[in-house]
N, C-alpha and C positions, 0 to 999 in steps of 0.2 A: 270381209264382212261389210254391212252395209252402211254406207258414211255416220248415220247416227249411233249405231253402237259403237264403233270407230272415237269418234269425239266422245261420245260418256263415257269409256275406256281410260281413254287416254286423261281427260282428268280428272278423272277419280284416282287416276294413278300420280299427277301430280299435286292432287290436293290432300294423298293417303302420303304413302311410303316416300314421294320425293315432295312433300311439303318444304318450303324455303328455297327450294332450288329455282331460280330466274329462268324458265322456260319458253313460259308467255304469262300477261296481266293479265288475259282476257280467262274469266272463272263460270261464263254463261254458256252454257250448251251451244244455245243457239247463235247467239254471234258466235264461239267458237267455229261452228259450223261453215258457217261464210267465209268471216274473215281469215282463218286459219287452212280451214280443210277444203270448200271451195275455191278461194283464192289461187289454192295450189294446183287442182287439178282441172278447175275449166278451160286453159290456154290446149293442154292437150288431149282435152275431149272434142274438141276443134279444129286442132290440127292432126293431120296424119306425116308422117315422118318412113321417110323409105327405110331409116335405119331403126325405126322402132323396137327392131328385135336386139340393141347393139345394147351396150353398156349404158349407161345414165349414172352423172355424177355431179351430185348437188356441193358444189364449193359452199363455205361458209356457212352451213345448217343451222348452227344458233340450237334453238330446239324442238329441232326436226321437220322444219320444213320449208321447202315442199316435199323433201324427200320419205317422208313413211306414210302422210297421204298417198302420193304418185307409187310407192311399196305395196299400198293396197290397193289401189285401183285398179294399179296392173299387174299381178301376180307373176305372169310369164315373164317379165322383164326384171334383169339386174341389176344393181343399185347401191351406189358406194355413197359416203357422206366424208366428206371434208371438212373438218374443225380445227379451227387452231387452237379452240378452248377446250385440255383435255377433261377435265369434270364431266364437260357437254356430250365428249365422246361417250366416255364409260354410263354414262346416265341414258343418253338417247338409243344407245345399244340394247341397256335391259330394257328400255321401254318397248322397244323393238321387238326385242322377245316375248318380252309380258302379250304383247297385242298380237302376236302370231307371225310376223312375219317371216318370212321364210327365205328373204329373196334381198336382205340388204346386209353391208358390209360398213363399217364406220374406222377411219384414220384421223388420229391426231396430224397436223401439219398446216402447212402453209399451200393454197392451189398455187404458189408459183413453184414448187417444190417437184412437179411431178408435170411427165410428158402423155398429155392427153392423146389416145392413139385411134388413126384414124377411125371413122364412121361411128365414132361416139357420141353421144352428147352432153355435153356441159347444163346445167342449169343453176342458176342464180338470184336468188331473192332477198341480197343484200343491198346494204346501202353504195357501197361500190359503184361509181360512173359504169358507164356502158365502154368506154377509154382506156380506163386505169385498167379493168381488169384485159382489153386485149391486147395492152402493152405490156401487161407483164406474163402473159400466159405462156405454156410452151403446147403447143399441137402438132398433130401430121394432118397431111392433107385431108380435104372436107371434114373437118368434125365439126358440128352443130353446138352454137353455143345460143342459148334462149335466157333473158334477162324480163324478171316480175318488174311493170315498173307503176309508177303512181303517175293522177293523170296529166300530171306536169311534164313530162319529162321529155317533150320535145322543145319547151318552151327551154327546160335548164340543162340539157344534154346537144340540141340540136346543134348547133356551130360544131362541136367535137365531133359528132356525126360525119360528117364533112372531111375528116381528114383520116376516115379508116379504110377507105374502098381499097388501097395498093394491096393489100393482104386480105380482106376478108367482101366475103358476098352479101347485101343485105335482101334473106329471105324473105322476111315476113313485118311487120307493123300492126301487128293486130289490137282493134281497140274493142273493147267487152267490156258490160259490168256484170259487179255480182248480183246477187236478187234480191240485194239493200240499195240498189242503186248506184253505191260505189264504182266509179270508172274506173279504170286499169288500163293498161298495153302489155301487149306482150312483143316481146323484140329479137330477134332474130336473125342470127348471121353465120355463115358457113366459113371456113378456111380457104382462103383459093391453094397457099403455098403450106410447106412444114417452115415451123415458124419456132426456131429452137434455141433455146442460152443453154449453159453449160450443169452438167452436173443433173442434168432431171431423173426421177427416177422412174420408171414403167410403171404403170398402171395395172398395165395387161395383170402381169405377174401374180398382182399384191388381189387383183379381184375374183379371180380364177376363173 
């Protein structure tokens, strides 16, 4: 559907049936629009990705996104959501439903819990370093991992920066804003190596 019935959808649905539930504060169509549903999908209306056709899995969704934006944008593609907060699962799942989508998968858990398989990609719009999370990750070679960030974040991430190159590739730097102005990055870095702790569990499997 097209981004604005997409956003009037969605809350109506959190200001109907899942009223009180901590989704998002924002109750305005239109910022929603931007800051939530824009936000999420202009990094990869910009980029193209060889593995586009691959799996997509948004660690940390909160509620829901970028993952059921990027669900509707791109219908042909796959699309799992990672929460630790089960509520947010079972919530973001019927929202999921309710708005049609067809194409996503949601798990309660932990991203360090699970082995990201190659030619996938990771994406992340939490508050998480760009560091923490690719020290604690487990992947096989090249998967694509893409971090939403604010426009700080080379000023408060840069030095970290600096000590990730042994393991991973840095793709992209992308700096955009949205059509409020608002600056962004979008950041970007590939696997060189499989990069594994113990105990992870397939992805593949659990996504089908």
């Amino acid at each position: 559907m097209d981004e604005n019935t997409f956003c009037r959808k969605y809350l109506d649905l959190i200001q109907g049936p899942y009223k009180g539930i901590n989704l998002t504060r924002i109750t305005d169509v239109e910022e929603f629009r931007i800051k939530q549903y824009q936000d999420s999908v202009i990094p990869f209306r910009n980029f193209k990705f060889d593995s586009i056709g691959a799996k997509i899995f948004d660690i940390g969704f909160g509620g829901g996104f970028p993952v059921l934006p990027l669900a509707n944008e791109f219908p042909e593609v796959s699309f799992m959501g990672i929460e630790t907060r089960n509520k947010k699962v079972k919530v973001v799942g019927e929202i999921s439903e309710a708005l049609g989508l067809k194409n996503t998968k949601f798990i309660h858990g932990r991203f360090e819990e699970f082995l990201y398989p190659a030619g996938s990609i990771v994406v992340n719009k939490a508050v998480a370093t760009v560091k923490k999370v690719l020290d604690n990750i487990s992947v096989e070679k090249d998967v694509t991992i893409c971090f939403y960030k604010g426009p700080n974040f080379f000023t408060l991430e840069g030095k970290e920066l600096e000590t990730i190159e042994d393991n991973w590739s840095i793709m992209g730097k992308e700096e955009y804003s949205l059509s409020n102005g608002d600056p962004r990055v979008f950041f970007i870095v590939k696997s060189k190596n499989v990069l594994r702790r113990t105990n992870q569990k397939n992805l593949t499997k659990l996504i089908g």
